[in-house]
The first five atom37 places (N, CA, C, CB, O) and aatype in JSON, in Angstrom:
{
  "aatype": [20, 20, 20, 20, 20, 20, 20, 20, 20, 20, 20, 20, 20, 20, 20, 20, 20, 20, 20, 20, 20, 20, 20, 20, 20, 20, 20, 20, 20, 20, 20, 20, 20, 20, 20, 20, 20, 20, 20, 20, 20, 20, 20, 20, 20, 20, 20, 20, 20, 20, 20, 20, 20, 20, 20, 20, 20, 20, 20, 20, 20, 20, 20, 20, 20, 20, 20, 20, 20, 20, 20, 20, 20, 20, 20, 20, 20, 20, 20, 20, 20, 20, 20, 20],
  "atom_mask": [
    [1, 1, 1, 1, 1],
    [1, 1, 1, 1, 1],
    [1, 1, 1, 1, 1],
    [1, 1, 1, 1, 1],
    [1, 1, 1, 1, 1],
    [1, 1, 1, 1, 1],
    [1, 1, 1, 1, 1],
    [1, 1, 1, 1, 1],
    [1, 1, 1, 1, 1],
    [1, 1, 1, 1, 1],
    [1, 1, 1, 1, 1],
    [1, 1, 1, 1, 1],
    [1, 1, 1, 1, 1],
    [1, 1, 1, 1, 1],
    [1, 1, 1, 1, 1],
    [1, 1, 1, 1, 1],
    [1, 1, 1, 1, 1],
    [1, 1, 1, 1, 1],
    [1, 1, 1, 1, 1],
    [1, 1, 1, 1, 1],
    [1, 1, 1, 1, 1],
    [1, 1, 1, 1, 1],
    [1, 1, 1, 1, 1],
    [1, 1, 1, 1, 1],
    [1, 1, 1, 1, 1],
    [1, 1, 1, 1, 1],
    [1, 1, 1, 1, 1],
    [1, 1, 1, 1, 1],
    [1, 1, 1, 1, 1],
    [1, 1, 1, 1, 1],
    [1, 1, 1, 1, 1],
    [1, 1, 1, 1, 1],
    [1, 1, 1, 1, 1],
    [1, 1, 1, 1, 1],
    [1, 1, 1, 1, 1],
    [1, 1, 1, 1, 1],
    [1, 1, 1, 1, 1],
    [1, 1, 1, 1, 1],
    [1, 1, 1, 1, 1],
    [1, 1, 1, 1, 1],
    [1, 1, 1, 1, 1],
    [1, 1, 1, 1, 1],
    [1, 1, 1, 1, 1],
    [1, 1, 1, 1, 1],
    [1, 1, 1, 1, 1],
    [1, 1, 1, 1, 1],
    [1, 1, 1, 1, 1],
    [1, 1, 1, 1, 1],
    [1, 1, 1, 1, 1],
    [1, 1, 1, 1, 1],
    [1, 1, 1, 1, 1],
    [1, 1, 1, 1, 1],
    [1, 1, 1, 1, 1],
    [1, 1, 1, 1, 1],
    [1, 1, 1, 1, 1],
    [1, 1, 1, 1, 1],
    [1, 1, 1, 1, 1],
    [1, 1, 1, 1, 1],
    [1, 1, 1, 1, 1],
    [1, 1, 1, 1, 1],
    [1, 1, 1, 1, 1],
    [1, 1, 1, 1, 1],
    [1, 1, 1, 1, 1],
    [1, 1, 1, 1, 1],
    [1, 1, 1, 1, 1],
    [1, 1, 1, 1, 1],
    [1, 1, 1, 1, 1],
    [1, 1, 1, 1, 1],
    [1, 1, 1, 1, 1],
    [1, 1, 1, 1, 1],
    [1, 1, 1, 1, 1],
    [1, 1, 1, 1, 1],
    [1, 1, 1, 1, 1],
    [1, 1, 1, 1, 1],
    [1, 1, 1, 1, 1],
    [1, 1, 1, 1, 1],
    [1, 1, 1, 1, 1],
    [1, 1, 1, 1, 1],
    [1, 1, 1, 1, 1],
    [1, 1, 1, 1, 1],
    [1, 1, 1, 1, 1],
    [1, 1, 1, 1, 1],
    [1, 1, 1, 1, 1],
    [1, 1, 1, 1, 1]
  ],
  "atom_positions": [
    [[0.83, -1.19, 0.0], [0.0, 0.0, 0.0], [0.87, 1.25, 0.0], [-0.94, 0.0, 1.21], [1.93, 1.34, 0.62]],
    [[0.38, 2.12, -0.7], [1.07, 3.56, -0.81], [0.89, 4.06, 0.45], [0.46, 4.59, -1.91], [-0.16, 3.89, 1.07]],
    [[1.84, 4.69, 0.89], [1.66, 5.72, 2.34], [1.25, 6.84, 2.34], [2.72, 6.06, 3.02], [1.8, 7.67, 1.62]],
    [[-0.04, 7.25, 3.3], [-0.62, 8.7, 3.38], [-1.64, 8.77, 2.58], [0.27, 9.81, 3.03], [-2.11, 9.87, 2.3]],
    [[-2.17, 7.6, 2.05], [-3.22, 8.08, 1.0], [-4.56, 7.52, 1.73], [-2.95, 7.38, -0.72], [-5.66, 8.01, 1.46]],
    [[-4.39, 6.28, 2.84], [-5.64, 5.55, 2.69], [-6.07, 6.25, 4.33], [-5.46, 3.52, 2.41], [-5.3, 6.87, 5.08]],
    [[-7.32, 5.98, 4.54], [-7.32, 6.52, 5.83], [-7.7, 5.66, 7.35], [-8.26, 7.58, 5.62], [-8.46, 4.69, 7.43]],
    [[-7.08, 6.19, 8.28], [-6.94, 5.32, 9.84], [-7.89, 4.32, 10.09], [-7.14, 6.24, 11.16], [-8.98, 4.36, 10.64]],
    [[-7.28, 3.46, 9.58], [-8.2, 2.02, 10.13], [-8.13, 1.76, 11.94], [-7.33, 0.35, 9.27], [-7.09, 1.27, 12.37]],
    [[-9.09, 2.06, 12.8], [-9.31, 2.0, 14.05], [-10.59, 0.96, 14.42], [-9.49, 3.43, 14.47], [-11.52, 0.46, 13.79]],
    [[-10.0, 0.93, 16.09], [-11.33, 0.05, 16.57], [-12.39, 1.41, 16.16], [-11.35, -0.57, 18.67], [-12.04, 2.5, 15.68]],
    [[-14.04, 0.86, 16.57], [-15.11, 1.72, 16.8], [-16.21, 0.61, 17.25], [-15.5, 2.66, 15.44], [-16.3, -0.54, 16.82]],
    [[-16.93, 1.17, 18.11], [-18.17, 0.24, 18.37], [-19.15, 1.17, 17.59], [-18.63, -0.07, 20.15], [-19.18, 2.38, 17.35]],
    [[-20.04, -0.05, 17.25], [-21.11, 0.47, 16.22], [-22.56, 0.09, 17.57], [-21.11, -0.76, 14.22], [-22.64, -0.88, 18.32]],
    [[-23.23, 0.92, 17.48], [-24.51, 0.6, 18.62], [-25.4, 0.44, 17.89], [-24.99, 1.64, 19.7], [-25.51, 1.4, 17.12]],
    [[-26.49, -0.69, 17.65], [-27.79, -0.68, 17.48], [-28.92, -0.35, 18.47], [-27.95, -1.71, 17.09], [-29.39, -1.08, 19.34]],
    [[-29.28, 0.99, 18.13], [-30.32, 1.12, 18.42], [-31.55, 0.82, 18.88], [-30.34, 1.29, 18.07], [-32.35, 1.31, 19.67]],
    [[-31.46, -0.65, 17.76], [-33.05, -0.92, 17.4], [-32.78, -2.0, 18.97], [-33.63, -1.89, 15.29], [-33.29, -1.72, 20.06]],
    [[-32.08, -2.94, 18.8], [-32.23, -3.73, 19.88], [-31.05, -3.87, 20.78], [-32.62, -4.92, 19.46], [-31.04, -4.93, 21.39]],
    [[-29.9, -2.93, 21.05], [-29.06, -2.67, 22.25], [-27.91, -2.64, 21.98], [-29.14, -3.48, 23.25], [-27.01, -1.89, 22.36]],
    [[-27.93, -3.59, 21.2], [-26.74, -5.09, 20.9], [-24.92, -3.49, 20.51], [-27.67, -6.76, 18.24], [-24.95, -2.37, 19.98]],
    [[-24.16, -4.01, 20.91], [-23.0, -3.13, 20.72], [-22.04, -4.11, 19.99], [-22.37, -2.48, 22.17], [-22.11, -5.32, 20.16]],
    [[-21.0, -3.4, 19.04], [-20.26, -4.52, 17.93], [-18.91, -3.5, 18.31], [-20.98, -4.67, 15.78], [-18.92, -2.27, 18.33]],
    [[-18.1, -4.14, 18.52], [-16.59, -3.98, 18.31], [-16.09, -4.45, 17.33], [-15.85, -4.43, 19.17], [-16.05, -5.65, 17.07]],
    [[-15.54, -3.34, 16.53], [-14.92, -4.1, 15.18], [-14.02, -3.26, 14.45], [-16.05, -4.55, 14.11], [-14.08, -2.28, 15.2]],
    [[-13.25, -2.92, 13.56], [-12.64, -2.14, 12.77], [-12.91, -1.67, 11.99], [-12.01, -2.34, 12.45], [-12.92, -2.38, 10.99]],
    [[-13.23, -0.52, 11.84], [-13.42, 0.42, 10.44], [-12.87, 1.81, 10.23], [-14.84, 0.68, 10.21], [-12.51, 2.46, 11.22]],
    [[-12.77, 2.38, 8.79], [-12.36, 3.77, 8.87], [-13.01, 5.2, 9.11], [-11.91, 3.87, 7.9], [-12.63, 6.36, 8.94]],
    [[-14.28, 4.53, 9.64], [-15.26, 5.89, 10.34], [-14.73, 6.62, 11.35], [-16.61, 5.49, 11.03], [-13.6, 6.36, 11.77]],
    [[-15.53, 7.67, 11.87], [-14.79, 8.0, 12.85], [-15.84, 8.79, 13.49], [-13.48, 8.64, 12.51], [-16.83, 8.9, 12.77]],
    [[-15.94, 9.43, 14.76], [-17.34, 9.68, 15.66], [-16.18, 10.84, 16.84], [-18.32, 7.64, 16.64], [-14.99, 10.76, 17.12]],
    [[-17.33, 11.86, 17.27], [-16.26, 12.46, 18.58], [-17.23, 11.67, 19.28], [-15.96, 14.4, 19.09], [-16.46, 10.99, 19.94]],
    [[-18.75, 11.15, 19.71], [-18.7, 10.76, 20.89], [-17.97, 8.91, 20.87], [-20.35, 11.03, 21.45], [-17.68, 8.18, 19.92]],
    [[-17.89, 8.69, 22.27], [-17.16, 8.09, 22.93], [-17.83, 6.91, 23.8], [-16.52, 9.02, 23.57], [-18.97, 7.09, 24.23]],
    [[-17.15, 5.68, 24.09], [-18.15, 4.81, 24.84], [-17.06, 3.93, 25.83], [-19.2, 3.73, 23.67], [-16.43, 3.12, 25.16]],
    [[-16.76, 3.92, 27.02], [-16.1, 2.74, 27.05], [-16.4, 1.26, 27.16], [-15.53, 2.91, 27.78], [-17.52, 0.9, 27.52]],
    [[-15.58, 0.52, 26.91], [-15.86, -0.64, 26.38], [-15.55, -1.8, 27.51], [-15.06, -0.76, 25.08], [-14.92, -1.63, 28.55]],
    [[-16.02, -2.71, 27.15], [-15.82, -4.15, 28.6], [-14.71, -4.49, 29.01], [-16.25, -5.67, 28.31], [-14.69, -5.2, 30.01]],
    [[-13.41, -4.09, 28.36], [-12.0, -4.22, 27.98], [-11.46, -2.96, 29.05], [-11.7, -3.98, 26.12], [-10.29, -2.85, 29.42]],
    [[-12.6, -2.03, 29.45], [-11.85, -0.55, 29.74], [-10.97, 0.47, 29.26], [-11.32, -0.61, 30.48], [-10.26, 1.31, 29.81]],
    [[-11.25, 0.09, 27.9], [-10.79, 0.9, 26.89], [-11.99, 1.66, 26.49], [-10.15, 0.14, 25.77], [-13.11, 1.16, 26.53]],
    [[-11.7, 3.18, 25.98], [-12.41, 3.78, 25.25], [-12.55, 4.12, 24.09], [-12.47, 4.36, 25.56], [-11.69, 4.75, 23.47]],
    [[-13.93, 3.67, 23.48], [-13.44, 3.4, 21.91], [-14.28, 4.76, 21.11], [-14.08, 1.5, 21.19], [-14.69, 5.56, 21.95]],
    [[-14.5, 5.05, 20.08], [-15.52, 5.69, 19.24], [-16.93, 5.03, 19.47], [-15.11, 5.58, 17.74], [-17.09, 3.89, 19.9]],
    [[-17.81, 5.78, 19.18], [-19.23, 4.88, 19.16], [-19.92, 5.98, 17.83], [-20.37, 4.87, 21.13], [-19.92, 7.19, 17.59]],
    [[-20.45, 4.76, 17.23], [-21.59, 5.26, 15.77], [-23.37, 4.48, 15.87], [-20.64, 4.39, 13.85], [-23.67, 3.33, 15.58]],
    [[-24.26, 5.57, 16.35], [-25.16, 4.66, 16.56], [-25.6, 4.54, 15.12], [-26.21, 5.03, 17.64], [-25.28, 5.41, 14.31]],
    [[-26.29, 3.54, 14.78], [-27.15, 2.74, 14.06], [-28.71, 2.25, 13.96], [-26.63, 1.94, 14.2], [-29.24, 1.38, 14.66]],
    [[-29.09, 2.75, 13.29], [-30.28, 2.12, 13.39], [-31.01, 0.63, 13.27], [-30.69, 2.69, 12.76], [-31.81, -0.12, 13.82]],
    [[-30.52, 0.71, 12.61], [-30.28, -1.57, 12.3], [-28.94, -2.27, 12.16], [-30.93, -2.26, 10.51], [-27.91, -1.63, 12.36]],
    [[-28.91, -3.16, 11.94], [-27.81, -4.19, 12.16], [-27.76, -5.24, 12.1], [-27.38, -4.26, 12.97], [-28.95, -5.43, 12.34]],
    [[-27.38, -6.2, 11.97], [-27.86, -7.83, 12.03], [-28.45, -8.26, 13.03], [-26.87, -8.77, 11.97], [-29.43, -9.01, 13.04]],
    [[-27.73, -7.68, 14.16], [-28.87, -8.05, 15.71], [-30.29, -7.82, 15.43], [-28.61, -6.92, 17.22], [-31.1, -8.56, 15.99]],
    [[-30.82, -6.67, 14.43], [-32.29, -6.51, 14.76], [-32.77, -6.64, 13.38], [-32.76, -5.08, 15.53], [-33.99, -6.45, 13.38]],
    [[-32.23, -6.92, 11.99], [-32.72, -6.93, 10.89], [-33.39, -8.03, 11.12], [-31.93, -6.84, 9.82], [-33.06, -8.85, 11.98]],
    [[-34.88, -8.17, 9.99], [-35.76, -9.28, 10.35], [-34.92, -10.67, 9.15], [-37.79, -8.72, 9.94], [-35.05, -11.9, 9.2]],
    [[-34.25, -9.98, 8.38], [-33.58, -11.27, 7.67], [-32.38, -11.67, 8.27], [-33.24, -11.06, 6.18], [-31.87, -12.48, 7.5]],
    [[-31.9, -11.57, 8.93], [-30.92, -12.24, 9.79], [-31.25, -12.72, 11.03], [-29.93, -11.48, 10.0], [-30.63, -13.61, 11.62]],
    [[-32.54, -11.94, 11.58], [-33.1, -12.41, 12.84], [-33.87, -13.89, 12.84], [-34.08, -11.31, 13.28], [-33.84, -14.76, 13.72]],
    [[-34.72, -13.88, 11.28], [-35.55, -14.31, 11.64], [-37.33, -13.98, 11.85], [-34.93, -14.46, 12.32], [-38.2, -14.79, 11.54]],
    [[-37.56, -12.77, 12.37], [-38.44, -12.28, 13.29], [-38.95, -11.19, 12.33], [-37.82, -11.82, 14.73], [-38.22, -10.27, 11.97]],
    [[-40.56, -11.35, 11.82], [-40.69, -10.23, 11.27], [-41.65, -9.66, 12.25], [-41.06, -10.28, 9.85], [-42.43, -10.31, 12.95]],
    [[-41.47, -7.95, 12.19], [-42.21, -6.98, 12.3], [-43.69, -6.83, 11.91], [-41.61, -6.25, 11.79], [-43.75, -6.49, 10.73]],
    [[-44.42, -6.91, 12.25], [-45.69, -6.18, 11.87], [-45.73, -4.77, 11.52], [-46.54, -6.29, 12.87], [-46.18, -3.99, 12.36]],
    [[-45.37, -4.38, 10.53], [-45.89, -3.04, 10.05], [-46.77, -1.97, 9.9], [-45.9, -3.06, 9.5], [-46.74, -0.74, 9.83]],
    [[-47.98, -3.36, 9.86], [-49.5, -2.4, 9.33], [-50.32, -1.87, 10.5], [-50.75, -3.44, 8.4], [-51.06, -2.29, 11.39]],
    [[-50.09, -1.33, 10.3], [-50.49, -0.11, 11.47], [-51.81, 0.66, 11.26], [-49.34, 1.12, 11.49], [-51.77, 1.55, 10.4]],
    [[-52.93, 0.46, 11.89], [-53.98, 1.57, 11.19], [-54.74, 1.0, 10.32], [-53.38, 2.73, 10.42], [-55.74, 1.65, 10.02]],
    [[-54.54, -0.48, 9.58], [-55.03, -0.93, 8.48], [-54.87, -0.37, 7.32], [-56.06, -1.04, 8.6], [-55.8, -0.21, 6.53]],
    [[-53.19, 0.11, 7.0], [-53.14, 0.31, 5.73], [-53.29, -0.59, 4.16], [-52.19, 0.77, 5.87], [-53.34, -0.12, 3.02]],
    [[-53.31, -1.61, 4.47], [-53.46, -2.52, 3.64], [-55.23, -2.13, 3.41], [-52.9, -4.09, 4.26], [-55.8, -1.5, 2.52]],
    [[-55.71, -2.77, 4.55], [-56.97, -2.73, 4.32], [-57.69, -1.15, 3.56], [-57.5, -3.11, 5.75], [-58.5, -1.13, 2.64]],
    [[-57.12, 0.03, 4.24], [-57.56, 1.19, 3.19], [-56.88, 1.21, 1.98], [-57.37, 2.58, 3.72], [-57.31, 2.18, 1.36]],
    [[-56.13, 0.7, 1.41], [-55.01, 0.16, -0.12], [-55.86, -0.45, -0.33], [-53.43, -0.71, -0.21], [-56.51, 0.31, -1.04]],
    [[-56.7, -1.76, -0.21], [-57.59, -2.43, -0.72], [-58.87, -2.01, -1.21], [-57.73, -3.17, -0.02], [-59.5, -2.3, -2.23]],
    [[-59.09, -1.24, -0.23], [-60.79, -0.28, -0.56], [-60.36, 0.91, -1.45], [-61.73, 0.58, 1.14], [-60.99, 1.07, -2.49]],
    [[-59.65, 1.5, -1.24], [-59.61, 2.35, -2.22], [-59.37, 1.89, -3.69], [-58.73, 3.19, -1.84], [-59.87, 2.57, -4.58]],
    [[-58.51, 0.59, -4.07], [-58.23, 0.69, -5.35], [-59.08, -0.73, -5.75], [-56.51, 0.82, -5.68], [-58.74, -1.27, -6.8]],
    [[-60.42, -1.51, -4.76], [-60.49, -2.42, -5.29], [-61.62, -2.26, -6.91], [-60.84, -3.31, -4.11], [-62.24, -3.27, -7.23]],
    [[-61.7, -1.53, -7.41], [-62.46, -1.65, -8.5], [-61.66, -0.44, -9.78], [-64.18, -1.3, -7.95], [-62.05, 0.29, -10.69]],
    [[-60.26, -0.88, -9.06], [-59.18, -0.01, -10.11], [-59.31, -1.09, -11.34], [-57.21, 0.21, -9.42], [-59.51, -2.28, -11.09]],
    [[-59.17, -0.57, -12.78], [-58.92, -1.65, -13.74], [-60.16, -2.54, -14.12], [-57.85, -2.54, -13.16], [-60.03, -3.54, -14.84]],
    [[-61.57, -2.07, -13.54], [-62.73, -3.3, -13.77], [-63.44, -2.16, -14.71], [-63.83, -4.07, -12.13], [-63.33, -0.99, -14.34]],
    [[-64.06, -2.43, -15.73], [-64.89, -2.03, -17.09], [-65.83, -2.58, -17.51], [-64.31, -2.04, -18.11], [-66.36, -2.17, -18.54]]
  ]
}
């Protein structure tokens, strides 16, 4: 590798949000806030909104979405879309 061109590969914990879960791992991001870690080291922290801990295709586990009966008002509104 050429020198000075690529940039600081460091620890960082990545936080999910969705369900708690904290990842220690290496990347070239970078964050001012701060977290310390189980090690007692203090690392970077990047929260996240999903992650493998809480995605429903890696979990497993789907979500219920429909909220309100949007399907069901999607259905009434367009069921006589396309009939002649």
């Amino acid at each position: 590798m050429k020198k000075d061109i690529h940039p600081e590969y460091a620890p960082i914990v990545f936080n999910d949000l969705a369900s708690g879960t904290k990842f220690l791992t290496r990347s070239t991001a970078k964050s001012e806030k701060t977290i310390e870690w189980e090690d007692g080291n203090t690392y970077p922290v990047i929260d996240v909104e999903i992650s493998s801990a809480s995605h429903p295709f890696y979990t497993g586990k789907q979500r219920i979405l429909d909220s309100a009966g949007r399907v069901e008002k999607f259905k009434d509104r367009y069921k006589g879309f396309g009939k002649r």
